[in-house]
NUTI-744144 format. One record per residue: residue number from 1; residue in one letter; x, y, z of N, C-alpha, C, O in turn. Coordinates in steps of 0.001 Angstrom, whole numbers. Layout:
NUTI-744144
NODE/nr/rest/neast/nnorth/nup/caeast/canorth/caup/ceast/cnorth/cup/oeast/onorth/oup
NODE/NUM/A/X/Y/Z/X/Y/Z/X/Y/Z/X/Y/Z
...
This chain:
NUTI-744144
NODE/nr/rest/neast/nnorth/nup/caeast/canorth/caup/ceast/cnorth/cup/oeast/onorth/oup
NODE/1/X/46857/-6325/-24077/46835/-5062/-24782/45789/-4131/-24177/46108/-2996/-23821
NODE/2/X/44241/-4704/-24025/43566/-3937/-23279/43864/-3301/-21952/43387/-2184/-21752
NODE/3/X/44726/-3975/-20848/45107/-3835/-20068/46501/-2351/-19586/46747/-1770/-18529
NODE/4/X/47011/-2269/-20812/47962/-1192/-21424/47158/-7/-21832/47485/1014/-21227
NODE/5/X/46188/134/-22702/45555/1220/-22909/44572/1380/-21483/44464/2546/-21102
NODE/6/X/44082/678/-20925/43434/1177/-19834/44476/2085/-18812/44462/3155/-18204
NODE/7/X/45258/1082/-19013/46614/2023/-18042/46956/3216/-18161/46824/4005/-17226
NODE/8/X/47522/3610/-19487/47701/4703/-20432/46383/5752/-20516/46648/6951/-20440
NODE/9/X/45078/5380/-20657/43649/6106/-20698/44060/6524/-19076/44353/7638/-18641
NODE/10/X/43996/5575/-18551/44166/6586/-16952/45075/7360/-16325/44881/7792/-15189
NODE/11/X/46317/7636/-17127/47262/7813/-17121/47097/9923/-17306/47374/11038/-16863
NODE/12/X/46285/8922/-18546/45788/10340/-19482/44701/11322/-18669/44772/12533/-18461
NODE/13/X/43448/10149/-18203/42746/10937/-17570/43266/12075/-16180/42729/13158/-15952
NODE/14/X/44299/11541/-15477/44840/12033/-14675/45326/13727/-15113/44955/14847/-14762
NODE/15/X/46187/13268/-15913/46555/14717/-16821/45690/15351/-17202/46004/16542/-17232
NODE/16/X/44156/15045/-17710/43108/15263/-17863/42595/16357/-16736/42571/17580/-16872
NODE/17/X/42187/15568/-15566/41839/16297/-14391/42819/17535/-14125/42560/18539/-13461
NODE/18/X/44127/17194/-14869/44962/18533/-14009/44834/19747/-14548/44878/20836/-13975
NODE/19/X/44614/19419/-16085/44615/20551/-16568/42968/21453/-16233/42818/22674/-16217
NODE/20/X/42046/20533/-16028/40795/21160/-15778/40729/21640/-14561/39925/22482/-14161
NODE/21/X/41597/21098/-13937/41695/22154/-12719/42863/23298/-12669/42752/24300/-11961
NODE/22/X/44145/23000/-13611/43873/24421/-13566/43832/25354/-14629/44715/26204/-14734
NODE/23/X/43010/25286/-15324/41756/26398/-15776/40223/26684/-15007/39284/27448/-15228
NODE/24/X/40501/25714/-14066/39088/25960/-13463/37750/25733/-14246/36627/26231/-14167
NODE/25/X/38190/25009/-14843/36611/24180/-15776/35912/23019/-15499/36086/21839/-15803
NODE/26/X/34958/23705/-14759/33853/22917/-14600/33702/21328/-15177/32956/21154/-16140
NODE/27/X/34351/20268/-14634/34632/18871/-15550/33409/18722/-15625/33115/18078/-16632
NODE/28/X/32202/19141/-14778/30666/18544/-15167/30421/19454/-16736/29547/18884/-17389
NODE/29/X/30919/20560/-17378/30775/21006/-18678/31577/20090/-19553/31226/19766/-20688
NODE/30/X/32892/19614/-18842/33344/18889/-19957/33095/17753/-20228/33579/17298/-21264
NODE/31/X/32322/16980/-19452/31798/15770/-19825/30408/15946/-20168/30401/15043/-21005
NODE/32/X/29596/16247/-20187/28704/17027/-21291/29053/17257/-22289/28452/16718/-23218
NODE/33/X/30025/18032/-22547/30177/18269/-24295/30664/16694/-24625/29926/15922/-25237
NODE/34/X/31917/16338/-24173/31965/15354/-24179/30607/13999/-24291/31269/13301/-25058
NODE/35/X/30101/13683/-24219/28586/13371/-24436/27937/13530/-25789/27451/12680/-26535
NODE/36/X/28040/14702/-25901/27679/15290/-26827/28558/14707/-28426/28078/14269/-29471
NODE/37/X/29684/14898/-28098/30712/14196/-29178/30052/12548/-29012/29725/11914/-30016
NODE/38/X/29973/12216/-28197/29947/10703/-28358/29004/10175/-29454/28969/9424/-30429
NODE/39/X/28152/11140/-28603/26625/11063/-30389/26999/10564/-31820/26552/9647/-32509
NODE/40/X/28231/11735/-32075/28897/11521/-33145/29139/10106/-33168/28645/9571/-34160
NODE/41/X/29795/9265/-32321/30489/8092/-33247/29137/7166/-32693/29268/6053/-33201
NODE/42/X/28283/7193/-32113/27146/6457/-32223/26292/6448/-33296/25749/5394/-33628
NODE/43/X/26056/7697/-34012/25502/7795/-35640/26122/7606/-36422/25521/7274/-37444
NODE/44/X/27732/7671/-36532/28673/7497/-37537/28462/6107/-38012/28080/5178/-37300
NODE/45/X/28761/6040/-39352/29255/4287/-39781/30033/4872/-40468/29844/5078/-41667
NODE/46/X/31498/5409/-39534/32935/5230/-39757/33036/4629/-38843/33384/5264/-37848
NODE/47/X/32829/3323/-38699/33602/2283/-37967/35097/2270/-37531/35680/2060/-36467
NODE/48/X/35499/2607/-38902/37139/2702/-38821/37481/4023/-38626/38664/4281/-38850
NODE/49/X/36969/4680/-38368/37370/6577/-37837/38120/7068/-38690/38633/8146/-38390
NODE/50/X/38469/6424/-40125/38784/7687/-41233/38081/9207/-40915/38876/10141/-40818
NODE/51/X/37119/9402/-40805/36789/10676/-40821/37116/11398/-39487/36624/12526/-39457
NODE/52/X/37737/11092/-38496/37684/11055/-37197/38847/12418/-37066/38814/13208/-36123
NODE/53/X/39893/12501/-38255/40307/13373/-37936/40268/14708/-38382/40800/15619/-37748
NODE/54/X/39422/14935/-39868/38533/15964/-40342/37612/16669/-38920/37472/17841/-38570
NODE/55/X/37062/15293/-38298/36213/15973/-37152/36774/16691/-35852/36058/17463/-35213
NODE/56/X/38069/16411/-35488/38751/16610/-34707/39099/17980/-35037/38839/18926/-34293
NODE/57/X/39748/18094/-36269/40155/19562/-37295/39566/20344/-36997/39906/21322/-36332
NODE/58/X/37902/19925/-37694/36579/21014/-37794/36396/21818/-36324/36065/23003/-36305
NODE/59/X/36604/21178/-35305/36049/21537/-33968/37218/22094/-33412/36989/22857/-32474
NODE/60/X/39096/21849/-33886/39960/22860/-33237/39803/23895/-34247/39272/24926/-33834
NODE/61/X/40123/23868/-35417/40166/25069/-36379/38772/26397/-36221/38965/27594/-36438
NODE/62/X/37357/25755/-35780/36553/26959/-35463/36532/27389/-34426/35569/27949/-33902
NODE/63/X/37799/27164/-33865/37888/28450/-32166/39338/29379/-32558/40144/29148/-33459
NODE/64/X/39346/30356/-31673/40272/31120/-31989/41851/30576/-31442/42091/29775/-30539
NODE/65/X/42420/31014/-31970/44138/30877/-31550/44254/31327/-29783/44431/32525/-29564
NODE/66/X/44187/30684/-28958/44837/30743/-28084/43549/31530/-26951/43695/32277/-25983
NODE/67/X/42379/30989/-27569/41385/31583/-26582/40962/30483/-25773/41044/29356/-26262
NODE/68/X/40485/30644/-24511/39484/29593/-23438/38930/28736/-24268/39059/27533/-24040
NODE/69/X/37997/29316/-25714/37234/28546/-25705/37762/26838/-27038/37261/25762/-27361
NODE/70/X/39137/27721/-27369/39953/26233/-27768/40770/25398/-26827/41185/24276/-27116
NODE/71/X/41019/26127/-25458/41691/25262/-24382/40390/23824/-24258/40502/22599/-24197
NODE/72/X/39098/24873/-24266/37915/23453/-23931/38014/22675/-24615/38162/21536/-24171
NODE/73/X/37978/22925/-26167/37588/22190/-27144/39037/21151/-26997/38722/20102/-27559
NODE/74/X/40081/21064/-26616/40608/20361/-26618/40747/19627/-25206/41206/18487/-25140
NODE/75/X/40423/20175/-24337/40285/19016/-23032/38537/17969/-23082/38227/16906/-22546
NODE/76/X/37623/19093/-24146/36493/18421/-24157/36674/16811/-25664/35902/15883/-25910
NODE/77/X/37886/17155/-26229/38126/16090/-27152/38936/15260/-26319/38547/14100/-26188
NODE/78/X/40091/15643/-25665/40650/14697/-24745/39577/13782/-23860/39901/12650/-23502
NODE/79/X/38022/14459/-23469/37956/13760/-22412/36822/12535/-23650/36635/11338/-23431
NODE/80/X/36531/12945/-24276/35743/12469/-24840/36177/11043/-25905/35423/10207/-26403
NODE/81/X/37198/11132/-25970/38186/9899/-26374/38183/9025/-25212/37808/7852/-25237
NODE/82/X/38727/9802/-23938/38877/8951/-22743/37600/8419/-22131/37683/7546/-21267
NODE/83/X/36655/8794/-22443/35283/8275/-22178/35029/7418/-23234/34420/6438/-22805
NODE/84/X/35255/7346/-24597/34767/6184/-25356/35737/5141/-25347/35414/4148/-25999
NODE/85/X/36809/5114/-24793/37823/3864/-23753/37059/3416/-23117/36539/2336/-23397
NODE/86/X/36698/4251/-21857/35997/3642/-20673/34791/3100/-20871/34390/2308/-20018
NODE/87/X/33973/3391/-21996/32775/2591/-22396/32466/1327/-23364/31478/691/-23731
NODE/88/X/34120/1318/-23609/33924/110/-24308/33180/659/-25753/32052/167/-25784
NODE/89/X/33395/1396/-26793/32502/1819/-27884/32367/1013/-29162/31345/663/-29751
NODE/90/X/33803/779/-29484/33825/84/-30304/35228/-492/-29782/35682/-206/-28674
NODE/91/X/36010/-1531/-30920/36805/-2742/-30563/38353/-1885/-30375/38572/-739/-30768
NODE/92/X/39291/-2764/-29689/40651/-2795/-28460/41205/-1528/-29841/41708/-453/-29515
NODE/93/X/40996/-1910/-31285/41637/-1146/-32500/41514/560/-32100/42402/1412/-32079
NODE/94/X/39950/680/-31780/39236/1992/-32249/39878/2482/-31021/40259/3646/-30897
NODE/95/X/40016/1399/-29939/40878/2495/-28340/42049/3023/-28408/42491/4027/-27850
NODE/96/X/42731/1991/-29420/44078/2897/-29624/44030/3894/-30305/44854/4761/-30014
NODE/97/X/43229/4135/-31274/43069/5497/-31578/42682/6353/-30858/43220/7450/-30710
NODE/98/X/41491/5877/-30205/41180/7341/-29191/42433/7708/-28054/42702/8764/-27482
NODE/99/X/42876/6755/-28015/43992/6470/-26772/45155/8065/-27541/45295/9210/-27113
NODE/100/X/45526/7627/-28305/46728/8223/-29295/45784/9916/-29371/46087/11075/-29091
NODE/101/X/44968/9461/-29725/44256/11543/-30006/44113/11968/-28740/44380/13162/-28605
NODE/102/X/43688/11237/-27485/43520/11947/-26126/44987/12572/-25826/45191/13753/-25544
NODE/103/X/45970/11556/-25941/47188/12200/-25966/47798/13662/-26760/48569/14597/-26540
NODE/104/X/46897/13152/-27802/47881/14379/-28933/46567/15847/-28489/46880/17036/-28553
NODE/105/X/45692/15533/-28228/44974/17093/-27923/45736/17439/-26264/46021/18633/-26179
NODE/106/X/46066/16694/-25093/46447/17156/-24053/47856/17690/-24480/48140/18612/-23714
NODE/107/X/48942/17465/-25477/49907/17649/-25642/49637/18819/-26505/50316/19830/-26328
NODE/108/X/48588/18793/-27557/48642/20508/-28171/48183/21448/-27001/48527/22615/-26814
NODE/109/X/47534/20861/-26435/47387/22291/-24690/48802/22543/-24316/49449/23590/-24288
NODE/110/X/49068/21500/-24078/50490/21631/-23089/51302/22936/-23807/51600/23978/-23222
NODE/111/X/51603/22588/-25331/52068/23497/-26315/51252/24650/-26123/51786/25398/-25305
NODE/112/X/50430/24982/-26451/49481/26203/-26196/49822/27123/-25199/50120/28317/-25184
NODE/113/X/49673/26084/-24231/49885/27035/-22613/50838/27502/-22451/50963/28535/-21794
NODE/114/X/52295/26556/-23292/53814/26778/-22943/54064/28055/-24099/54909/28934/-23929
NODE/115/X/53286/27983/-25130/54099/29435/-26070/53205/30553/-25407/53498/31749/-25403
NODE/116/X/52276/30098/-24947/51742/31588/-24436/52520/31988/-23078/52478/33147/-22665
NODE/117/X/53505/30583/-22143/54322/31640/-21232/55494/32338/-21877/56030/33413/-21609
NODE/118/X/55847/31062/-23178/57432/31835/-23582/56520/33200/-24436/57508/33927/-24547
NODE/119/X/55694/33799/-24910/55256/34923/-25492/55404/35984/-24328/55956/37079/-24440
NODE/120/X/54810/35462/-23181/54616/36572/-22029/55858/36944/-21249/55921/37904/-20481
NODE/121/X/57160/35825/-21600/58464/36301/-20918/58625/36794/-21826/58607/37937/-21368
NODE/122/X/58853/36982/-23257/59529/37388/-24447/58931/38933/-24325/59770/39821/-24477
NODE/123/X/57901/39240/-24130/56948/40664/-24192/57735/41061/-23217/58543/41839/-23723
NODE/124/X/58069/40868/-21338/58376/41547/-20523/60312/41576/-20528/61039/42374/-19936
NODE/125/X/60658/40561/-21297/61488/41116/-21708/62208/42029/-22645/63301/42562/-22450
NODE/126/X/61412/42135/-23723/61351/43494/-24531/61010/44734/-23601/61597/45816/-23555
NODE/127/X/60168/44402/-23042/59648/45663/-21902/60637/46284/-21642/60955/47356/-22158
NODE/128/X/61633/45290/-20267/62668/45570/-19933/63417/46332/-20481/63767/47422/-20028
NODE/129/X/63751/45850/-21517/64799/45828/-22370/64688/47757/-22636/65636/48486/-22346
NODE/130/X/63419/48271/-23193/63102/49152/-23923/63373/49788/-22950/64361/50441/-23286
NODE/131/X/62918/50229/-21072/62887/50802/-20676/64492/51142/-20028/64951/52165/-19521
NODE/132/X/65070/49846/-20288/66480/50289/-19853/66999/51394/-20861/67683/52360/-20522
NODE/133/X/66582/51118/-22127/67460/52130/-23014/66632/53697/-22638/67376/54677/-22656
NODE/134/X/65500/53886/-22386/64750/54662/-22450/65550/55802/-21375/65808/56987/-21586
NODE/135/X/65882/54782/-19906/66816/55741/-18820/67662/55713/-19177/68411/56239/-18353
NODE/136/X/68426/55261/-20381/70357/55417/-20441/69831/57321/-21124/70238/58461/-20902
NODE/137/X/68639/56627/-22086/68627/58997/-22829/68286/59675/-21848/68933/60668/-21518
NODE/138/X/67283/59299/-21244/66868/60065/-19711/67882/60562/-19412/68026/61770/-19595
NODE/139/X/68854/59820/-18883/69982/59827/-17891/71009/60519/-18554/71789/61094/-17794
NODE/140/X/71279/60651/-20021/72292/61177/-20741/72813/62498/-20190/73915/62858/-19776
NODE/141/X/71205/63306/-20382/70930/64328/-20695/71515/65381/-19346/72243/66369/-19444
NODE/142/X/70988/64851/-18257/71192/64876/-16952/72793/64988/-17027/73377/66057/-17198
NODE/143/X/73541/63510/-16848/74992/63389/-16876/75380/64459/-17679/76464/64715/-17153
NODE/144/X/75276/65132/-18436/76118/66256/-19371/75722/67461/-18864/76504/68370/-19142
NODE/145/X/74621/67824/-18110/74338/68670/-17433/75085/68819/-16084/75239/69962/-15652
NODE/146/X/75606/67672/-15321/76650/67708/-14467/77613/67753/-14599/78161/68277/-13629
NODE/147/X/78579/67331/-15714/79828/67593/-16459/79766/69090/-16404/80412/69689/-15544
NODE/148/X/78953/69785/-17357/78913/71087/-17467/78808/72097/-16198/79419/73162/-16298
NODE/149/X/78077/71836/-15014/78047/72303/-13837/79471/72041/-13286/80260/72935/-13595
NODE/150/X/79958/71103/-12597/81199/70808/-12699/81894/71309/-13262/82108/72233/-12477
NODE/151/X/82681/71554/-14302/83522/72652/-15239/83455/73791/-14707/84346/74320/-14043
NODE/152/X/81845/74471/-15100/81779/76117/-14758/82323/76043/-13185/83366/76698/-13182
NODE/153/X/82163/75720/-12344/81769/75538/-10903/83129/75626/-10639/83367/76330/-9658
NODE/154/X/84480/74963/-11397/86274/75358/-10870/86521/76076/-10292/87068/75957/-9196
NODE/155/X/86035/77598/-11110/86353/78307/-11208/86446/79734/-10212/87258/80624/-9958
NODE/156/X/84278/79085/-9625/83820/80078/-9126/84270/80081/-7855/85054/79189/-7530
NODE/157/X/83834/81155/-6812/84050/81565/-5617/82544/81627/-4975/81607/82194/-5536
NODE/158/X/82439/80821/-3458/81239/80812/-2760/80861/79962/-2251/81664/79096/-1902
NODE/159/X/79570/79825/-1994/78898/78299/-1159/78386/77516/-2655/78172/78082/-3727
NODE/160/X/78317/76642/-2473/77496/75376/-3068/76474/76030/-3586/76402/76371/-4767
NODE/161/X/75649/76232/-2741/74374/76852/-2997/74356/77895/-4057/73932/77771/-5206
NODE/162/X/75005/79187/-3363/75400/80435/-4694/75104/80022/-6004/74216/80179/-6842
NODE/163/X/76426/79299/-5839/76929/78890/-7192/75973/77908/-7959/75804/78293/-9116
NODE/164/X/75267/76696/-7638/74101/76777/-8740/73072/77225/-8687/72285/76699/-9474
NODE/165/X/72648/78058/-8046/71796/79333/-8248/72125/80343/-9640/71337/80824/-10454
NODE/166/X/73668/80447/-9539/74325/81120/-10882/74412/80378/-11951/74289/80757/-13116
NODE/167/X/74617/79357/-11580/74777/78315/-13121/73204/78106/-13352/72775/77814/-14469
NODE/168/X/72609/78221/-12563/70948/77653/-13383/70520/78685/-13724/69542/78530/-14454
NODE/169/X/70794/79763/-13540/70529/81009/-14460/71183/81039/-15547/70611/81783/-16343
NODE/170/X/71953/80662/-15895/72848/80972/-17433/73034/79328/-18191/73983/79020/-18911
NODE/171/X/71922/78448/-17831/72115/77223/-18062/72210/77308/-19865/71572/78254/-20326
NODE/172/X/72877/76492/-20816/72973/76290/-22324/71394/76065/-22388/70687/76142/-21383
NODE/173/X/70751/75685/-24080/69442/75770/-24293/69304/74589/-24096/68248/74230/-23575
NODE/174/X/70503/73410/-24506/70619/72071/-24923/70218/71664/-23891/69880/70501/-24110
NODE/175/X/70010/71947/-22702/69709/71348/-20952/68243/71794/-20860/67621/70844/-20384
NODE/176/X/67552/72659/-21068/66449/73181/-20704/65749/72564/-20190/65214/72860/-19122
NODE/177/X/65508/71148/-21069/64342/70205/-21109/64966/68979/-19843/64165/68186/-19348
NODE/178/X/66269/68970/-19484/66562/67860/-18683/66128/67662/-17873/65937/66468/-17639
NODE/179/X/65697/68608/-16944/65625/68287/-15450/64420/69388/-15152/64443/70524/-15627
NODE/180/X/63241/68826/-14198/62480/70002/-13522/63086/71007/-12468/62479/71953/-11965
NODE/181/X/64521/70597/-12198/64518/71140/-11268/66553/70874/-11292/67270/70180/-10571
NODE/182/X/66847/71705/-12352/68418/71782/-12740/68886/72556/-11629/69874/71913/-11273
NODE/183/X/68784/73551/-10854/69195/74342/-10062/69771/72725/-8859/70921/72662/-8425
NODE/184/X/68989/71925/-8631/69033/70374/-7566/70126/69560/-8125/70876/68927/-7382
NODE/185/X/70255/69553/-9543/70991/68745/-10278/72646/69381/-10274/73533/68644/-9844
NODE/186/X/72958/70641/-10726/73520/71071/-10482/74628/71127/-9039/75843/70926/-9014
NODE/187/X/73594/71510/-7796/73791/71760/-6484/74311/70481/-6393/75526/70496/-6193
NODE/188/X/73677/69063/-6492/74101/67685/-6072/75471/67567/-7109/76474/67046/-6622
NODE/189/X/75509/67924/-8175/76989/67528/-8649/78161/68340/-8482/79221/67715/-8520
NODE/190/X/78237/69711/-8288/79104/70281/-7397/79471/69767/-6190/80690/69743/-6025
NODE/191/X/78693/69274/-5137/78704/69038/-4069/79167/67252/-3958/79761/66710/-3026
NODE/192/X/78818/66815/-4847/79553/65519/-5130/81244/65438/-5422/82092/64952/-4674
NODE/193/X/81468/66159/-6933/82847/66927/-6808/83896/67276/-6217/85120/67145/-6249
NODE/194/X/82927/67844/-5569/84249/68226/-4193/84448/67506/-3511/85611/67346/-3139
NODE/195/X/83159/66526/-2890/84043/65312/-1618/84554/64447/-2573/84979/63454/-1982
NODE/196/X/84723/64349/-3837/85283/63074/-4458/87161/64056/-4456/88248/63486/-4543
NODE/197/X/87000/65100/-4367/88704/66000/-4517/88751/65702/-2876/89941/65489/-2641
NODE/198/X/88263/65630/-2079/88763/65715/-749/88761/64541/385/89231/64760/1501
């Protein structure tokens, strides 16, 4: 049995190292704090680690949702389980517990890290999303402004040019705002027009 959790502890530690590298955290900070926790079950007489998971609670619940400094607190509880394995702290019982919590804090990271990518595709896809509709009104406004150039334009007699020179002078009010530069808009959809008739 000892032989299985050592396996599994190293298993863990591995996953351990990966994630501290990549956040780029200093493993000499996390085994320090780590250290630091150990204190705890060296003064404790919870032998049996009833309280073990109040303490676990206390130390994720006072960091914020999804900040650095709860990514630590949970690789510094992961490592700190995996260090009272490797030291032999108390008996093969108390390893499977630490064994089982090193797991379950690397797996609430894992979770952590993974809703904060599905949050950051979900945001740039709203993005997307918004800015596509944003050019269909853009674009409306424009398209009906070439319909309308087009129409008047049947009729007239001249060059390309002339002629929306004349239409952007007598443009409707409803267009005003479309284009900086309707006299261009105009000129390009006349001139489209016609090679699509010829």
């Amino acid at each position: 049995m000892k032989d299985e959790i050592n396996e599994q502890a190293e298993r863990l530690t591995n996953k351990l190292k990966y994630w501290v590298d990549t956040f780029a955290v200093p493993m000499a900070d996390i085994d320090s704090d780590a250290a630091k926790f150990r204190d705890y079950f060296e003064n404790t007489e919870d032998q049996n680690l009833e309280e073990w998971t109040d303490f676990v609670e206390s130390q994720v619940s006072a960091r914020t949702p999804g900040s650095a400094e709860l990514i630590c607190t949970h690789l510094t509880l992961a490592a700190m389980c995996l260090r009272c394995i490797r030291e032999n702290i108390w008996s093969a019982k108390s390893d499977f517990v630490f064994l089982i919590s090193a797991a379950e804090q690397l797996s609430m990271l894992e979770g952590l890290v993974g809703s904060s990518v599905f949050e950051r595709e979900a945001r740039s896809l709203k993005l997307s999303e918004g800015g596509k509709k944003g050019a269909q009104v853009k674009h409306q406004g424009i398209s009906k402004l070439k319909q309308w150039a087009v129409s008047e334009a049947q009729g007239a007699r001249g060059a390309d040019k002339e002629i929306s020179r004349q239409l952007a002078l007598r443009i409707p009010s409803d267009f005003d705002a479309v284009s900086k530069d309707p006299e261009r808009v105009i000129y390009d959809a006349i001139r489209a027009a016609r090679k699509s008739k010829s």
